[in-house]
MMTF fields as JSON, N, C-alpha, C and O atoms, coordinates in Angstrom:
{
  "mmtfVersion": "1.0.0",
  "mmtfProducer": "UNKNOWN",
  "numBonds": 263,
  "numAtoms": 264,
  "numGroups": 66,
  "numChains": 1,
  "numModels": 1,
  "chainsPerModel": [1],
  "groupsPerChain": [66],
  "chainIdList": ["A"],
  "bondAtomList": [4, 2, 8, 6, 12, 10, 16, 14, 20, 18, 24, 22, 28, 26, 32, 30, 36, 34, 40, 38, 44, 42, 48, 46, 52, 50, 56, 54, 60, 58, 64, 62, 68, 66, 72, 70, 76, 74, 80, 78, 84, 82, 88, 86, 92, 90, 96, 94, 100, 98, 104, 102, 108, 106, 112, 110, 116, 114, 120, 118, 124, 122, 128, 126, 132, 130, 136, 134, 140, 138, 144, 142, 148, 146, 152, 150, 156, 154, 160, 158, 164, 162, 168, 166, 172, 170, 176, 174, 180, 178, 184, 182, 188, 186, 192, 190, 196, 194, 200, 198, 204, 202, 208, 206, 212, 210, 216, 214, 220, 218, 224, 222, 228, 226, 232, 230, 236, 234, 240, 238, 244, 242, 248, 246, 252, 250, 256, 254, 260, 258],
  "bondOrderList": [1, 1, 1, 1, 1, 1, 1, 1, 1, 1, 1, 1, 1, 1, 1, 1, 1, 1, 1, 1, 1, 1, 1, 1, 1, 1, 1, 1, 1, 1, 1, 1, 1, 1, 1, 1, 1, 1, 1, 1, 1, 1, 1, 1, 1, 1, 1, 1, 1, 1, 1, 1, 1, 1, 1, 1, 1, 1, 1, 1, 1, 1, 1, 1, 1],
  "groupList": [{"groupName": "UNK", "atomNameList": ["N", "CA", "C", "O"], "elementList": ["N", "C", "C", "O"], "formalChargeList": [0, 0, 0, 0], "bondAtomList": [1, 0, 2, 1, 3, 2], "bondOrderList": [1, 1, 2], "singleLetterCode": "X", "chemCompType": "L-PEPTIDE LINKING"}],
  "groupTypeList": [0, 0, 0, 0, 0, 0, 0, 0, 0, 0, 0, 0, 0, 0, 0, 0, 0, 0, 0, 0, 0, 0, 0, 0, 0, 0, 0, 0, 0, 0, 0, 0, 0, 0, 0, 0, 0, 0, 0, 0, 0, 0, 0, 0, 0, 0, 0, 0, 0, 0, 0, 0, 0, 0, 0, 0, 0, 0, 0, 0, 0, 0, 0, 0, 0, 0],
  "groupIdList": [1, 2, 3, 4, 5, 6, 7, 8, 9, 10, 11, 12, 13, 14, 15, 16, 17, 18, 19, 20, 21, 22, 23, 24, 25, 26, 27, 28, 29, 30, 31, 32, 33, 34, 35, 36, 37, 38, 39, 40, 41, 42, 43, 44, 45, 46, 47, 48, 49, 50, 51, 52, 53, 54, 55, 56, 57, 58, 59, 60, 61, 62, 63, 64, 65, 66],
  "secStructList": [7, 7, 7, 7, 7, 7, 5, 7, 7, 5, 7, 6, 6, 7, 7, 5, 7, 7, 7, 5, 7, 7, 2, 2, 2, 2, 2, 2, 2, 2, 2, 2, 2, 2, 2, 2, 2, 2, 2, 2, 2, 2, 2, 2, 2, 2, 2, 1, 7, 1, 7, 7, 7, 7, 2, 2, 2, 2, 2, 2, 2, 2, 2, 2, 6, 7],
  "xCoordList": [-5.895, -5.86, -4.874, -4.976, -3.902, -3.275, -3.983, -5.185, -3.441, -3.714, -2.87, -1.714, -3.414, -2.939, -2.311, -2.887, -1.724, -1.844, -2.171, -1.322, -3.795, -3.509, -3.939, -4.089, -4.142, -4.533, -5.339, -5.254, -6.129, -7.804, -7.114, -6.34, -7.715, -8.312, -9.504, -10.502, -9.561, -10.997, -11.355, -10.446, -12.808, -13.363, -13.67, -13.617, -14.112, -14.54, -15.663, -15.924, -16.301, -17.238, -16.847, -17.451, -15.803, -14.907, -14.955, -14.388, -15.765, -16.057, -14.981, -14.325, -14.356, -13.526, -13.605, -14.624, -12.317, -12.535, -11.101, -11.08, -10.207, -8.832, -8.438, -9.366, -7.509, -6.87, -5.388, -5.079, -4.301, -2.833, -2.719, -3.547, -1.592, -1.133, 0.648, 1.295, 1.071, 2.598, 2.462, 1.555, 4.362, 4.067, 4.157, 3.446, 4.832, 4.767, 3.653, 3.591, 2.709, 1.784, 1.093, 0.588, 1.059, 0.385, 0.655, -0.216, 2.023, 2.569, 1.97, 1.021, 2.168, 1.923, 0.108, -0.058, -0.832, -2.092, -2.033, -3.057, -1.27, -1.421, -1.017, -1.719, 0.001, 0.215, -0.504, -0.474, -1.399, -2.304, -3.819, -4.539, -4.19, -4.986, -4.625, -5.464, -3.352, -3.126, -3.306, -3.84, -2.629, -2.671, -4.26, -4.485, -5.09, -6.844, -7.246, -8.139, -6.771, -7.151, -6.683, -7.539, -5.271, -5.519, -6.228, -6.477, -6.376, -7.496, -8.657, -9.546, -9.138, -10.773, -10.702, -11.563, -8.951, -9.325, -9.542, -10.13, -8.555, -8.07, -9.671, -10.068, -10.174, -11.507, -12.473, -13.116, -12.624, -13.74, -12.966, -13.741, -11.762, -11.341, -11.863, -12.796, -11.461, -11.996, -13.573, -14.003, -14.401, -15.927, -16.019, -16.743, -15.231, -15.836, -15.8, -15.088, -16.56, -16.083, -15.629, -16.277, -14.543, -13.697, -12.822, -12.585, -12.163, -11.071, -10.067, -10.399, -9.084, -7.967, -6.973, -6.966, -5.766, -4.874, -3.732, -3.741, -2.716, -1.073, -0.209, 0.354, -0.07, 0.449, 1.305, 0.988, 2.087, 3.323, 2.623, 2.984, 1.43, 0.309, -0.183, -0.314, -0.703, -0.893, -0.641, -1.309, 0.589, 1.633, 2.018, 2.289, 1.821, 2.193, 0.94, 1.03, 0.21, -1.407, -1.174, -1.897, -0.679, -1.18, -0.131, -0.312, 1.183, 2.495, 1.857, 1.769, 1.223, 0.836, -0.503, -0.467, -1.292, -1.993, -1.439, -2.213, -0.046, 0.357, 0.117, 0.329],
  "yCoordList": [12.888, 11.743, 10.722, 10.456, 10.093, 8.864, 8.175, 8.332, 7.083, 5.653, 4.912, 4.947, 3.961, 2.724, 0.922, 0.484, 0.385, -0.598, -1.814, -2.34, -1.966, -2.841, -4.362, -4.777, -5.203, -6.338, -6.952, -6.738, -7.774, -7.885, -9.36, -10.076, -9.521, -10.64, -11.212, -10.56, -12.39, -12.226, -13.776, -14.531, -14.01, -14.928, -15.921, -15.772, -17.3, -18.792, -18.388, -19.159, -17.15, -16.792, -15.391, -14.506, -15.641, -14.152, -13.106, -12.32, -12.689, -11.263, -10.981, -11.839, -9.705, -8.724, -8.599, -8.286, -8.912, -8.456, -8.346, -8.938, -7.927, -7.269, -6.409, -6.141, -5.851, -5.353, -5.187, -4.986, -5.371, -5.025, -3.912, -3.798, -3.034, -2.325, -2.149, -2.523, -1.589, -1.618, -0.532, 0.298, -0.715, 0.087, 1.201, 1.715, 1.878, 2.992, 3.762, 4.868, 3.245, 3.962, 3.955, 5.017, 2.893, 2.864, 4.09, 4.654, 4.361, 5.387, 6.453, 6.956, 6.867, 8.176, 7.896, 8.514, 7.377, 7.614, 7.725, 8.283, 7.443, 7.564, 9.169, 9.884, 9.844, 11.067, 12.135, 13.064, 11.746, 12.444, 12.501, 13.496, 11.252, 11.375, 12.103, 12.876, 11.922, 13.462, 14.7, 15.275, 15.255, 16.299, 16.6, 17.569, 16.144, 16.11, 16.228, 17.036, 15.613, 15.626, 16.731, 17.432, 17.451, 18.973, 20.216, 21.362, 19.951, 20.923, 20.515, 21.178, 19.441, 19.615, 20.51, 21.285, 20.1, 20.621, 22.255, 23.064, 22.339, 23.926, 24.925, 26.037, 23.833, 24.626, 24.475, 25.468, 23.215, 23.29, 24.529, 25.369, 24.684, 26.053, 27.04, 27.636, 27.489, 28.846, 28.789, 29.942, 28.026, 28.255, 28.608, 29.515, 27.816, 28.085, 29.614, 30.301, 30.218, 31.558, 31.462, 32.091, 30.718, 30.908, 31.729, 31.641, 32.688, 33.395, 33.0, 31.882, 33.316, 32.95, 33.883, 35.11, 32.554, 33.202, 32.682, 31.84, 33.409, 32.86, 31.784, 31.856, 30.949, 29.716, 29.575, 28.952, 30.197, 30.473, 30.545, 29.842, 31.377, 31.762, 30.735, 30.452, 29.659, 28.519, 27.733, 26.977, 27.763, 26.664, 26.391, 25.471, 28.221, 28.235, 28.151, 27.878, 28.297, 27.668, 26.262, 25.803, 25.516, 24.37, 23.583, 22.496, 24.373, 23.849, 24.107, 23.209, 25.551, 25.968, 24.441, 23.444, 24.799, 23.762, 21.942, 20.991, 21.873, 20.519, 20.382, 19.3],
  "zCoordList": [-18.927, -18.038, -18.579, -19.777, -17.845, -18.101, -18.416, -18.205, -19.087, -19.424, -19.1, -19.521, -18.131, -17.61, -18.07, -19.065, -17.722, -18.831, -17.348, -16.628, -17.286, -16.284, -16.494, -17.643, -15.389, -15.623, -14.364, -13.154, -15.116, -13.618, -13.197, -13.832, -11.854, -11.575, -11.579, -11.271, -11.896, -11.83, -10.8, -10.454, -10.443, -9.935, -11.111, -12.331, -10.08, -10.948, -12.057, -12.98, -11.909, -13.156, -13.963, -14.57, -13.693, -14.686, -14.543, -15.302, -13.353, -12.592, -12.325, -11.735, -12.631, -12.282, -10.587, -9.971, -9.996, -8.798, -8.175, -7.096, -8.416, -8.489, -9.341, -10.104, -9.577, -10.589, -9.977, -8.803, -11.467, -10.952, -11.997, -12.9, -11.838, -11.923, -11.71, -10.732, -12.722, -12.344, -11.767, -11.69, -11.012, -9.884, -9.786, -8.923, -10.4, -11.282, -11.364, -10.827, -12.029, -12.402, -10.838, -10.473, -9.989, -8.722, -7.655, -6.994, -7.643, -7.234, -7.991, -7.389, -8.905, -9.669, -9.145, -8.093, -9.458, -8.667, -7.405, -7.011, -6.489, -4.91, -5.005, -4.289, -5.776, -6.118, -5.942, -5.135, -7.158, -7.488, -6.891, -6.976, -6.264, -5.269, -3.983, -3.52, -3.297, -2.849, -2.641, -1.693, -3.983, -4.957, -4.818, -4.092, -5.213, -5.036, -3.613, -3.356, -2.755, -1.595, -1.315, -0.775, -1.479, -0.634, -1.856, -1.479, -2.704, -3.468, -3.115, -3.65, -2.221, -1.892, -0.619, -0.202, 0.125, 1.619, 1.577, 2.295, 0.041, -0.291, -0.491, -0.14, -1.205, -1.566, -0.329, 0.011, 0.41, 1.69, 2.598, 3.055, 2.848, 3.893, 3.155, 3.693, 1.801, 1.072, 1.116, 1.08, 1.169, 1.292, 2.904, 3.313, 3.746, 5.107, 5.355, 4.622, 6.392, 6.75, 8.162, 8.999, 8.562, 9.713, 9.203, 7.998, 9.989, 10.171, 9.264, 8.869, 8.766, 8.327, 8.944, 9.035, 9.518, 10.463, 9.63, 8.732, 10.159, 9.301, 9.711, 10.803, 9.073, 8.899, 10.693, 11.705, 10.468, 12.009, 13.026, 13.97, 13.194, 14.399, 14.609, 15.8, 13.508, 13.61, 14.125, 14.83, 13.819, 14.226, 15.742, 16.513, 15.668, 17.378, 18.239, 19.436, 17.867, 18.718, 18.674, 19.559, 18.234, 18.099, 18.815, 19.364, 18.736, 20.066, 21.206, 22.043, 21.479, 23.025, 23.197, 23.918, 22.421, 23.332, 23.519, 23.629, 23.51, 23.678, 24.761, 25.308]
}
């Protein structure tokens, strides 16, 4: 895991309730939350048991029904 170098905001009683981040690193997490998001979709399709059809067949079902 990275390490971040960030910095809070906080409220009139010092509660944390922002955080910054350079941008850099902000980008590289929007990345990788991504990256995560299609390995959950990758793994919820591989558990489902719908059909698996080929990418192109796909593609073209999904022009026809425009």
């Amino acid at each position: 895991m990275n390490t971040f170098k960030e910095s809070y905001i906080v409220d009139e009683k010092g509660n944390r309730v922002g955080v910054i981040l350079d941008i850099a690193n902000y980008y590289q997490l929007l990345e990788e939350l991504e990256e995560l998001e299609s390995i959950r979709a990758y793994e919820a399709a591989k558990a489902s048991e719908d059909e698996a059809i080929p990418f192109e067949q796909a593609v073209s079902e999904i022009e026809q029904a425009r």
